[in-house]
N, C-alpha and C positions, 0 to 999 in steps of 0.2 A: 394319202387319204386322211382326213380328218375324223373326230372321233365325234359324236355330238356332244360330250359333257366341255371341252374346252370351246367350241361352238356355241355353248350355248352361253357360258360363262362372259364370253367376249362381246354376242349382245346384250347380256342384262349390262355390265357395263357403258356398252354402247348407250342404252336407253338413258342409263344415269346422267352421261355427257349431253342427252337430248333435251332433257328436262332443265338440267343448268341453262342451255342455250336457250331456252323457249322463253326464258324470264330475262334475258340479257336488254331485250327491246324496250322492258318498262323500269330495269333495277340498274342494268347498269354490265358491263363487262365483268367488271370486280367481284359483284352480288353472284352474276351466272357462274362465276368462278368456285367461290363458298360455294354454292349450294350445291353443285358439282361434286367437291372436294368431300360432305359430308353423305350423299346420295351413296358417293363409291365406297366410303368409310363404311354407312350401313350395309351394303352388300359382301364387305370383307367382314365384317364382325358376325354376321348374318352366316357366311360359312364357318367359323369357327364353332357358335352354337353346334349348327349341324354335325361335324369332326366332333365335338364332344358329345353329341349326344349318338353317333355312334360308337365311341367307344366305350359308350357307357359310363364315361367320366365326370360324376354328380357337380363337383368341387368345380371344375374346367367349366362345365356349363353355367354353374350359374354366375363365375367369374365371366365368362363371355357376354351372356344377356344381362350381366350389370352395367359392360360397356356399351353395349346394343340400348340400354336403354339412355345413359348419359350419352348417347348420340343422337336418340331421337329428342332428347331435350335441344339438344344445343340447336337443332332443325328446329324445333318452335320457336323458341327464343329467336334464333334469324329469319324467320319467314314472320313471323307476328311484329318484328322490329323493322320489317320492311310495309308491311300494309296493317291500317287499323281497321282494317275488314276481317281480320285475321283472331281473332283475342289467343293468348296462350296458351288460357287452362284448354277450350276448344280443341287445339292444334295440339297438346300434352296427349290427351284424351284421346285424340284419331288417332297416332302416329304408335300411342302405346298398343290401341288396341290392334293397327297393322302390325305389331312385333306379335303379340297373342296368335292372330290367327296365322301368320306366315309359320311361327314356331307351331303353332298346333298341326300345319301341313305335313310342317318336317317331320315332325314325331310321329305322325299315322304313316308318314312314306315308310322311314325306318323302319320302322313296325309291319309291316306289306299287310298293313289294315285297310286295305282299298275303298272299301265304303266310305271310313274316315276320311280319308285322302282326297278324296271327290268329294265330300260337303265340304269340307277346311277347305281347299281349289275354288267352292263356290264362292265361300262366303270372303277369300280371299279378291274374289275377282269384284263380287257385288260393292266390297268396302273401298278398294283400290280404285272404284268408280265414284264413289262417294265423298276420297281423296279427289279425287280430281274435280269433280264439279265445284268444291269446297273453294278450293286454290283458283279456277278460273272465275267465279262468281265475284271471288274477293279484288282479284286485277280487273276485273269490270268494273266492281262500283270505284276501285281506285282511279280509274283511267276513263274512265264514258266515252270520251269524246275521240278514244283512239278505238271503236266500238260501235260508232256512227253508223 
């Protein structure tokens, strides 16, 4: 029997690999690959934050969200270098502030501040939609005519 935390761990990876593939059609194999490669990065560096911020280890965490964040850079810099619908400061801006509230989840879970945990879960969910329309509006105006 399986346990849900490595279940669950194996979709959010999963989804990482879905999202690389969903851009393969307009970037390229290679592109779906990168963004792939940096998607899975941010979901490993993403648990490390959490491992330090349970054990309470100040120094460990902000070591980890300093690379959580030179990751989400290096994801603007390659998504804005693939569409000029994209600009970077833009895509800096979203992708920091998805570290903020995903880290702000983790910190009310740890915490078993529930209330917290379920606004941070909203506003997690309402931003990560906002990612998404963001990213598909921009391969729209890139692509129109595959759009038809």
């Amino acid at each position: 029997m399986s346990t849900p935390a490595p279940d669950a761990a194996a979709q959010l990876i999963q989804n990482q690999e879905d999202i690389g593939n969903a851009i393969k059609p307009y970037y390229g194999d290679e592109a779906g690959a990168k963004l792939t490669a940096l998607l899975k990065s941010h979901v490993n560096l993403a648990a490390g934050v959490v491992m330090a911020a349970k054990g309470n280890d100040t120094t460990r965490r902000k070591s980890a969200q300093a690379m959580r964040t030179a990751n989400a850079d290096s994801m603007a810099d390659f998504l804005a270098g693939n569409n000029p619908n994209w600009p970077k400061h833009a895509l800096t801006d979203m992708l920091h502030e998805h570290l903020r509230v995903t880290t702000d989840e983790a910190v009310a879970r740890i915490k078993k501040d529930h209330a917290a945990d379920v606004k941070a879960y909203d506003s997690i969910h309402q931003q990560t939609m906002m990612m998404a329309d963001t990213l598909s509006s921009g391969i729209i105006k890139q692509f129109p005519d595959k759009f038809k």
